[in-house]
N, C-alpha and C positions, 0 to 999 in steps of 0.2 A: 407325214407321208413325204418321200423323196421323191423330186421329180428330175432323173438324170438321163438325158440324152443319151441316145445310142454311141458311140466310139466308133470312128471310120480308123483303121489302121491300114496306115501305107508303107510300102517297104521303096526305096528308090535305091534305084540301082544306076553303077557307074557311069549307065551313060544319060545320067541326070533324069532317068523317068520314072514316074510314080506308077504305084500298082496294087490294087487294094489287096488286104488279104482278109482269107475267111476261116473260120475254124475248119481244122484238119479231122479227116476221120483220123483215128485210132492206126498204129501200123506196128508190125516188129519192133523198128527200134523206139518207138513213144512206150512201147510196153515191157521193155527191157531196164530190169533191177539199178540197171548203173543212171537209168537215167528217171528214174519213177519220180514221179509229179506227185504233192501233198493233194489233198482234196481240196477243188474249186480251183484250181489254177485249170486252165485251157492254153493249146495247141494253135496255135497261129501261121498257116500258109500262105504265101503269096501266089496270086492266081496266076501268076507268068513264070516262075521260076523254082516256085514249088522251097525256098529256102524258109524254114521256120522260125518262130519265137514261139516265147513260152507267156502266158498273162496269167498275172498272182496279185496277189495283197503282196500291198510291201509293208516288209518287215529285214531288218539285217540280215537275216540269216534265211533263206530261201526254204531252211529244212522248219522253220517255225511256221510259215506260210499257214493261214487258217481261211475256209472258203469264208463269204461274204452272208451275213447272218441273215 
């Protein structure tokens, strides 16, 4: 059994302050072909500024990304 702590993910911004982010609903362009996510990766917002990341398995190549078993 794994016992792994939740992830606090901060994005800081230029003028040096931190800002948690939380998974993003689903929107246009997160569901647009150019930009389509393998399964198990999630959508990461910043609650002040709304700027995104993407969260995967790492692997080299982003297109191999496999969700977490």
């Amino acid at each position: 059994m794994l016992n792994i702590p939740p992830i606090l993910l901060l994005h800081r911004h230029r003028d040096g302050s931190s800002h948690p982010m939380a998974e993003a609903e689903p929107s246009a362009a997160s569901l647009d072909p150019e930009r389509e996510l393998r399964a198990g990766a999630r959508i990461y917002a910043c609650k002040a500024c709304d700027e995104q990341i993407v969260v995967t398995t790492g692997t080299s190549d982003p297109k191999e990304a496999q969700p977490p078993a």
